[in-house]
C-alpha positions as CSV (number, residue, x, y, z in Angstrom):
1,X,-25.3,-11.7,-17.0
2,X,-22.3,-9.1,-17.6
3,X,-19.0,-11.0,-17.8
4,X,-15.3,-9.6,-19.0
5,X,-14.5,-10.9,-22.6
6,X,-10.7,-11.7,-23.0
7,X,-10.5,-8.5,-24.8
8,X,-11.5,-6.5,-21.9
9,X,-9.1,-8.6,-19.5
10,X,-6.3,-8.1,-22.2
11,X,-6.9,-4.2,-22.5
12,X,-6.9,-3.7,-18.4
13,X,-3.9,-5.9,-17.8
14,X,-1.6,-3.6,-20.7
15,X,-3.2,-0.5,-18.9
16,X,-1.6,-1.8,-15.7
17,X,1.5,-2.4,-17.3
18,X,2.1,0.9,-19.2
19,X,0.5,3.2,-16.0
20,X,2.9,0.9,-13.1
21,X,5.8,1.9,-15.8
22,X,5.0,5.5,-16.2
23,X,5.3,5.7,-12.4
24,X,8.1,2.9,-12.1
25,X,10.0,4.8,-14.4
26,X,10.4,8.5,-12.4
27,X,11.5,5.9,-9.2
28,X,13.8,4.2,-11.4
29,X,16.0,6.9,-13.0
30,X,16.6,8.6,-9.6
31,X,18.0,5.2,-8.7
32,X,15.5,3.7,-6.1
33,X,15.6,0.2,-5.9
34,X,11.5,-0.2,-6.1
35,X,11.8,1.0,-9.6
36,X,10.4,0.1,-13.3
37,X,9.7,-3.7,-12.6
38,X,8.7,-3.6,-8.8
39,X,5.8,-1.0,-9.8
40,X,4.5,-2.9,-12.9
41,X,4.3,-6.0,-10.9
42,X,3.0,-4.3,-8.1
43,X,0.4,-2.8,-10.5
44,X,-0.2,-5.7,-12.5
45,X,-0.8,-8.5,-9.3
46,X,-3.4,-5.2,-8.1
47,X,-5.3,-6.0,-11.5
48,X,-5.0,-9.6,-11.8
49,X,-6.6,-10.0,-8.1
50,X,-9.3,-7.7,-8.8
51,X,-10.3,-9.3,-12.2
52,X,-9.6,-12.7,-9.8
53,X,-12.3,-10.9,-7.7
54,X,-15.0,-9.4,-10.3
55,X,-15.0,-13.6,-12.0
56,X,-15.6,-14.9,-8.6
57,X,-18.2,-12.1,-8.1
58,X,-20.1,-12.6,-11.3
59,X,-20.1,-16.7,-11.1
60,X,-21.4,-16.2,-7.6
61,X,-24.6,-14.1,-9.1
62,X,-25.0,-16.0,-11.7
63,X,-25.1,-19.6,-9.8
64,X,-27.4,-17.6,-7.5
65,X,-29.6,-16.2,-11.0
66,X,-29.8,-20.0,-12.3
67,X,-30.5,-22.0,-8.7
68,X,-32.8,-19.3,-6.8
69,X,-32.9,-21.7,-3.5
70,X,-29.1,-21.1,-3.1
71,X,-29.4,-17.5,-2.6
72,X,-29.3,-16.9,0.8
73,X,-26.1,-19.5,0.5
74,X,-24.5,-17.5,-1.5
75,X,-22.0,-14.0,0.0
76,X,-20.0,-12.2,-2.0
77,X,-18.0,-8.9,-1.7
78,X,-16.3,-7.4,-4.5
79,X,-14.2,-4.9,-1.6
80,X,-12.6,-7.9,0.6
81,X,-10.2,-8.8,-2.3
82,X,-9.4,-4.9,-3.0
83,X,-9.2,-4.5,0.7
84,X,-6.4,-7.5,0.9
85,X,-4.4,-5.8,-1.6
86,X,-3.6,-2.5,-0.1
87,X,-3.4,-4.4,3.7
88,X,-0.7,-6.9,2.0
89,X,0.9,-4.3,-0.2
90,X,2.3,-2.3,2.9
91,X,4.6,-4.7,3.9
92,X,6.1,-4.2,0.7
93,X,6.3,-0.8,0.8
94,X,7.9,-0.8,4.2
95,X,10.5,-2.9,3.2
96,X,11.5,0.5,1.3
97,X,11.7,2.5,4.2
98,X,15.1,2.5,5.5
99,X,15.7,4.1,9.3
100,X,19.1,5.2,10.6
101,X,20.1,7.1,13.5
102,X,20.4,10.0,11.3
103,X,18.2,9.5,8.7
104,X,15.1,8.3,7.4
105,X,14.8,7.1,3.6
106,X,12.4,5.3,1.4
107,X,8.8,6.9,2.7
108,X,8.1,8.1,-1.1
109,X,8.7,5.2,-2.6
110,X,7.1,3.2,0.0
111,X,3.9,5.6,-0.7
112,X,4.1,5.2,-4.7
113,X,4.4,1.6,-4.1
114,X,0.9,1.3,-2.1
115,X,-0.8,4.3,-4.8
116,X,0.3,1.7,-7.6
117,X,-1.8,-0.6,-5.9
118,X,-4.6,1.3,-5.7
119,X,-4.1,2.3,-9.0
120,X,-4.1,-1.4,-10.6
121,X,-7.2,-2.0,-8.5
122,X,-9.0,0.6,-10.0
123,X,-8.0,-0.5,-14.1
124,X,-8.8,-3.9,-12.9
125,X,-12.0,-2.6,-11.6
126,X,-12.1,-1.0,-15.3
127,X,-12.5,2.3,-14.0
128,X,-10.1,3.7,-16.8
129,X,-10.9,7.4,-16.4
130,X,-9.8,7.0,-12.3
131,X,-7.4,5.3,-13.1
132,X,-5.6,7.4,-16.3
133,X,-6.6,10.4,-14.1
134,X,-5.0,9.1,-10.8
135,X,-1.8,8.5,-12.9
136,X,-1.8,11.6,-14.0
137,X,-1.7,12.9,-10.5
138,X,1.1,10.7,-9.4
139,X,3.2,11.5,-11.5
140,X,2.2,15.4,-10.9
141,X,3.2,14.8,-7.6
142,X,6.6,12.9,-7.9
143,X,7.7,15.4,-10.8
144,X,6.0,18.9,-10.6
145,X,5.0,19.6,-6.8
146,X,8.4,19.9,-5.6
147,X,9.1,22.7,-8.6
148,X,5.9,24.4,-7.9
149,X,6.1,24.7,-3.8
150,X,9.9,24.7,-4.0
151,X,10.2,22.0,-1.6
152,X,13.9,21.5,-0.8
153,X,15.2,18.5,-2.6
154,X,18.5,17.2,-0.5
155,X,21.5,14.9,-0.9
156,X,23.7,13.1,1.2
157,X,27.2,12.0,-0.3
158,X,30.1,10.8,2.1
159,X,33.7,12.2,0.9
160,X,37.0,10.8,2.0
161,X,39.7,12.4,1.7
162,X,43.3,13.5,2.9
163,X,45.2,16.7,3.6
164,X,42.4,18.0,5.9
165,X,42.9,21.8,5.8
166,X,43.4,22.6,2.1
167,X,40.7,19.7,1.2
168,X,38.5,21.5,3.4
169,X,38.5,24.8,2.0
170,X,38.1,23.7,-1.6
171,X,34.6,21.6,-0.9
172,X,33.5,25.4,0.8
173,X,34.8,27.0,-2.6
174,X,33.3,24.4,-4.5
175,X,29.7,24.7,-2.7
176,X,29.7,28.0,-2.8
177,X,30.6,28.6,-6.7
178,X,28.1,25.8,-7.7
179,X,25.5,27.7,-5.0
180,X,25.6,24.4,-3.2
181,X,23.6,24.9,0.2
182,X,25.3,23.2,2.9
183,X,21.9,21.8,5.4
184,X,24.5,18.9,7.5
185,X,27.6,18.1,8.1
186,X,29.2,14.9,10.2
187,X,32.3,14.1,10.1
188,X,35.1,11.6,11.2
189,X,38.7,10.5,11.2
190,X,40.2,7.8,10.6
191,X,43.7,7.4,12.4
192,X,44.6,3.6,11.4
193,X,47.4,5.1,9.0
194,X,49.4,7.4,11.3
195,X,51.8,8.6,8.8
196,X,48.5,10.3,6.6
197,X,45.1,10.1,8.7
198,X,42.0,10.1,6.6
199,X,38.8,12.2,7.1
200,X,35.3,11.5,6.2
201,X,32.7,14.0,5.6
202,X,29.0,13.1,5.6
203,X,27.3,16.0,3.5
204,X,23.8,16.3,3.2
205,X,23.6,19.2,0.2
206,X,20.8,21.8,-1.3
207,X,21.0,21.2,-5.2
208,X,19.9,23.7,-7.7
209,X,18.0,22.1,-10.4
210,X,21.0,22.6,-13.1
211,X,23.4,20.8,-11.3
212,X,22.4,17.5,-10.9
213,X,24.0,15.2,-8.1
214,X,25.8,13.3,-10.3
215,X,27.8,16.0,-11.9
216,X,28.9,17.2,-8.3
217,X,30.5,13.7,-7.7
218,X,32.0,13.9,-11.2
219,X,33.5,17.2,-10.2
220,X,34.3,16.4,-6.6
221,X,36.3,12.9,-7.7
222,X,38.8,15.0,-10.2
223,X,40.0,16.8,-6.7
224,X,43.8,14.9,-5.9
225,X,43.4,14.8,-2.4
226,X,39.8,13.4,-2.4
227,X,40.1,9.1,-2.4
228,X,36.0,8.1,-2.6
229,X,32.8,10.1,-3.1
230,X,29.7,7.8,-2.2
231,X,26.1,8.6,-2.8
232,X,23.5,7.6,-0.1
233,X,20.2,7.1,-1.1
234,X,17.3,9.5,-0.1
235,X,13.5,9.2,-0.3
């Protein structure tokens, strides 16, 4: 009877360490907060319930190989554990999803949080080419699709700041030197100080690919009359 050796267990649970970080990692430097440890977990409890699965599955056929009148007694189903991972595993990938009146944020990482799972299922099934293949394609889709098909990647950053009309006119100048499109706009006011009111503008921006969010806050924060730049997270 086939059964894992411990260096078989060891070598899938490492492979479902280093593939969760390869895809934890992209969601971790663009700040996500399912990043680098929530996908290695994710991928790693994928694998351990799945080995947890193929042991049950191969004492069950071997009880039934050694004791021939318990057969009939005997069910097992290698899918039902599988198939209670990626049930259970949305709830934690909803808890990504964050819903606004204006906005909704989260949906990719909630998605790379439920592939992971698949993806542990599959080393832990010890289906290593799947599995090194499907990384591969996750990480072509969270890095490279949006260059190929030029999907527009925005931004939303809320800017407070004071002397309205001159403020104003340098964020157009700004956007339009840095080649900044400009896809929303809200705004408000706030009037608690009546001596100086002081405005908020909720941008949601077009980035090229040299200038990285982070350097337009840099840039934006040197400006005397803006107070606060905040970044809002996107998907």
């Amino acid at each position: 009877m086939f059964e894992l050796d411990n260096g078989e267990i060891f070598l899938r649970l490492i492979l479902a360490v280093l593939f969760g970080s390869a895809i934890g990692y992209e969601r971790e430097i663009k700040g996500h907060d399912a990043g680098l440890r929530t996908h290695i977990l994710v991928c790693l409890g994928a694998c351990i319930v799945t080995l947890v699965q193929l042991e049950v599955t191969y004492n069950t056929v071997e009880m039934g190989l050694n004791n021939p009148d318990l057969t009939q007694l005997l069910n097992t189903d290698m899918t039902r554990m599988p198939a209670q991972i990626i049930s259970g595993i949305g709830f934690l990938g909803a808890g990504t999803i964050i819903v606004t009146k204006k906005s909704v944020t989260g949906l990719t990482t909630a998605a790379s949080i439920w592939t992971i799972a698949g993806l542990g299922i599959a080393i832990g099934m010890g289906s290593y080419f799947l599995a090194l293949l499907s990384c591969l394609i996750i990480l072509l889709v969270l890095l490279v699709i949006r260059r190929i098909f030029r999907v527009q990647s925005s931004k939303r950053i809320e800017i407070y700041y004071v002397n309205r009309k001159e403020t104003k006119q340098f964020l157009n100048t700004y956007f339009e030197s840095m080649r900044i499109n400009v896809l929303g706009l809200d705004y408000s006011v706030d009037t608690n100080n009546k001596e100086n009111n002081s405005y908020v503008n909720l941008y949601t921006l077009s980035l090229p690919d040299t200038k990285p969010i982070a350097s337009v806050v840099e840039d934006l924060s040197e400006y005397e009359h803006i107070l606060r730049v905040h970044t809002l997270r996107e998907n």
